[in-house]
C-alpha positions in Angstrom: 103.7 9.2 67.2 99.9 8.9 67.2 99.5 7.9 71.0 102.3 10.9 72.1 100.3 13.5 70.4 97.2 11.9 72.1 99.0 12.4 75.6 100.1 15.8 74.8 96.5 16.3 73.5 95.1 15.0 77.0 97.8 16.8 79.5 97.5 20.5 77.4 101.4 20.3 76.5 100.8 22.5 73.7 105.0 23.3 73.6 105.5 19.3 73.6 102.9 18.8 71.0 104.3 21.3 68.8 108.1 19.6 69.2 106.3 16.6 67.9 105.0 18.6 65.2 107.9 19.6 64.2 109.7 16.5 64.1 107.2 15.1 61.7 107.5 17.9 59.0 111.7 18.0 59.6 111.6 14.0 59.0 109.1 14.2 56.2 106.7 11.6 57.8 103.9 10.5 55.8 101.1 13.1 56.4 98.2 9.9 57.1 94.6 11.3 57.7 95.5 9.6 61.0 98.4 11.3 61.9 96.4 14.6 60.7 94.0 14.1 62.9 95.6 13.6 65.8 97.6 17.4 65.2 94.2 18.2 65.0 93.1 17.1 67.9 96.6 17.7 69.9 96.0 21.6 68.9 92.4 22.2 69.4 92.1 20.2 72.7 95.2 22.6 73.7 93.5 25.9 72.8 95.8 26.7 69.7 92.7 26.5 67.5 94.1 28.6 64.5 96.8 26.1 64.6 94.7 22.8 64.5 93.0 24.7 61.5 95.8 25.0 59.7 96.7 21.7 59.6 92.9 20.6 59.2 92.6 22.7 55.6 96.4 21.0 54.7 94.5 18.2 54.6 92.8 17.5 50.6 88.8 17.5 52.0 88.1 14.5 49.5 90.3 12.2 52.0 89.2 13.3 54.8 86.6 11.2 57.1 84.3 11.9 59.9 86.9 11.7 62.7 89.3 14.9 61.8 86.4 17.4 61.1 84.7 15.7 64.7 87.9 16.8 66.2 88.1 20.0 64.5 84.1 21.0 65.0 84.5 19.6 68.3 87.7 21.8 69.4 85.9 25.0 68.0 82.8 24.6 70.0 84.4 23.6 73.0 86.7 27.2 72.9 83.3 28.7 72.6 83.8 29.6 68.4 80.2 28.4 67.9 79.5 30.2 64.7 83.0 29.0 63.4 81.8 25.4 64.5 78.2 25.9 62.3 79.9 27.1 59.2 82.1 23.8 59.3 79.7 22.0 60.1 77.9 23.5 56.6 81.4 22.4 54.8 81.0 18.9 56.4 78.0 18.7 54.9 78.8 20.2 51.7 81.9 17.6 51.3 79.0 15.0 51.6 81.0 13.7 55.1 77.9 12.1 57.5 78.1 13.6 60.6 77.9 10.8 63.6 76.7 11.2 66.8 79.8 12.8 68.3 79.8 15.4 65.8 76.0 15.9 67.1 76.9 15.7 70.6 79.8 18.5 70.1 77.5 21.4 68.3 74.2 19.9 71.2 77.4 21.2 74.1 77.6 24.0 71.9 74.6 25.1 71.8 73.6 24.5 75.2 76.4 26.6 76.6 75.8 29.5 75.0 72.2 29.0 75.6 71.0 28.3 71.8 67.1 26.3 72.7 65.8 26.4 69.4 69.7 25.5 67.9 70.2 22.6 69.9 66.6 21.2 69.1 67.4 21.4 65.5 70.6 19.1 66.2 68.9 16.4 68.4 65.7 16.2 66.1 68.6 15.9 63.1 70.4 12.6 64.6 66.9 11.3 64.8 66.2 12.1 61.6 69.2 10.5 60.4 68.6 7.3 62.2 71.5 7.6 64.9 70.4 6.6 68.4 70.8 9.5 70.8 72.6 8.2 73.7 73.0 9.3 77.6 75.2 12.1 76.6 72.9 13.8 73.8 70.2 13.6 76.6 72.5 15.0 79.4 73.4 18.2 77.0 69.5 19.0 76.0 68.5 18.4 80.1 71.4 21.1 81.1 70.3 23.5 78.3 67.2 24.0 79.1 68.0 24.1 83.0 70.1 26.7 82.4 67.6 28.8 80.4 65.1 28.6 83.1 62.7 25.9 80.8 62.9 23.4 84.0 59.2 22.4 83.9 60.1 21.7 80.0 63.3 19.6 81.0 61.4 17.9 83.4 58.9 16.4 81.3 61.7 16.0 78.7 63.3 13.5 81.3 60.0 11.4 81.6 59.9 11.2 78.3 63.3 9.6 77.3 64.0 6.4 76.9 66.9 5.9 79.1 67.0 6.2 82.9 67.7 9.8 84.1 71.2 9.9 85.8 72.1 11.5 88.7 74.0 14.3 86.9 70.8 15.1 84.5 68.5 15.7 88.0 71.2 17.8 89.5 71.6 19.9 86.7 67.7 20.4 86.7 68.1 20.9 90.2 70.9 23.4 89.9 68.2 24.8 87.4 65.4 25.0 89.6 66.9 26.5 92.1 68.5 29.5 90.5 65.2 30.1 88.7 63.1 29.8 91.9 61.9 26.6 90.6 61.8 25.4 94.6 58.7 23.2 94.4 59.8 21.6 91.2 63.4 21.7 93.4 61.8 19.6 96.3 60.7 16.5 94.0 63.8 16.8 92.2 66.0 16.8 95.6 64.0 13.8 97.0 64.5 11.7 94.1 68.4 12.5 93.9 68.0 11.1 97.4 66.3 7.7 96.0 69.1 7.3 94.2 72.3 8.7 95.8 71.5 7.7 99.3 74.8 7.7 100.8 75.9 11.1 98.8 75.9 14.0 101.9 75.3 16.9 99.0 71.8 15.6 98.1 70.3 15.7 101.8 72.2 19.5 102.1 70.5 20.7 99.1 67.2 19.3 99.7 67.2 20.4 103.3 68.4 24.1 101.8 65.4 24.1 99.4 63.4 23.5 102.8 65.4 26.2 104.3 64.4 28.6 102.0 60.8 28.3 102.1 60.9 28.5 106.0 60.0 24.9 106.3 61.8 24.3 108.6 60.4 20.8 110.3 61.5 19.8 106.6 64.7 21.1 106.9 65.3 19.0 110.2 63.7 15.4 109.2 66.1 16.0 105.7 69.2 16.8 108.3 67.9 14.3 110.3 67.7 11.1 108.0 71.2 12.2 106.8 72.6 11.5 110.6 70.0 8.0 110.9 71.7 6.7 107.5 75.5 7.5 108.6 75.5 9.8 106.6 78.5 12.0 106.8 79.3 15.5 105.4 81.9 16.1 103.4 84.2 19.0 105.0 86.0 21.7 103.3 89.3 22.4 103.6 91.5 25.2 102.1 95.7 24.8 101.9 97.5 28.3 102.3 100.9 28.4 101.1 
């Protein structure tokens, strides 16, 4: 029962999810903290958040465990209920349940969606405080946010100061950053070292010969075109389907 909630969870089949739901109460099946969860999960990753709370508060709190209020804190951030997220959050707390670092990483996406600097700090400096190791992902979400809010110069030094290797995606969110904040000289040394390490990926050389496009440098603009063509380089071409 567990792994077809999971799939229903994973393909959005809220009306199949709620058939299996059903089943479960109409055949009295034992109402596990696993089998909780996963109606927990199956609801909130399926948009039906009222419903996944609903079943998350059947639930006695003193038998819950980390994993159905991560699913539950996680579902409510991720449909943009922030403030629902924080208060249980405060209840997880209050329950004396230790948040991990998935419970961190869903209020950090939070946060940094809905453009919350000082709220997402609080978070990351907390899973430090509380001995967790922040991983790629924790990184990733604190890089975006302050891209988005126009702190690039701050995200930059942010990325030279962690202690795991930037990514790809990390640089071309700051880069995505840069540029819609006119950031375009921190833009160029962003664009050339997405280059470094996605040589054979056409988008990097387009948006680093744009950045030179937009400043009118345009010898720039050709060499970037240019080393695209020399490395076999070839663009990706768009295509639309009309029905």
């Amino acid at each position: 029962m567990v792994s077809v909630l999971s799939a229903c969870a994973h393909l959005s089949e809220l009306e199949k999810g709620r058939e299996m739901h059903d089943y479960i109460t109409h055949n009295s099946l034992p109402k596990t903290l696993v089998l909780q969860t996963s109606l927990v999960d199956m609801y909130a990753k399926c948009g039906a958040v009222e419903e996944a709370l609903k079943v998350f508060r059947e639930f006695p709190v003193e038998k819950t465990d980390v994993l159905i209020w991560n699913a539950m804190i996680g579902g409510l951030s991720t449909h943009g209920l922030l403030e629902e997220g924080l208060h249980l959050f405060a209840e997880m707390q209050k329950a004396r349940i230790k948040p991990d670092e998935i419970t961190y990483l869903c209020l950090l996406s939070a946060c940094a969606h809905r453009g919350l600097v000082n709220e997402a700090w609080y978070f990351f400096v907390c899973l430090e405080k509380h001995a967790m190791a922040a991983k790629s992902e924790h990184y990733a979400c604190l890089v975006d946010m302050l891209a988005r809010a126009g702190q690039v110069a701050e995200a930059y030094e942010f990325l030279g100061r962690m202690p795991v290797e930037p990514t790809p995606s990390m640089l071309g969110a700051l880069f995505s950053g840069c540029l819609n904040h006119k950031r375009l000289d921190l833009a160029e040394v962003i664009g050339r070292k997405l280059i470094e390490m996605q040589p054979d990926n056409d988008g990097r050389y387009v948006g680093l010969a744009n950045v030179y496009a937009e400043v009118r440098r345009w010898d720039e603009c050709r060499d970037t075109r240019g080393a695209m063509e020399r490395k076999g380089v070839k663009k990706t071409t768009g295509y639309s389907l009309v029905v």
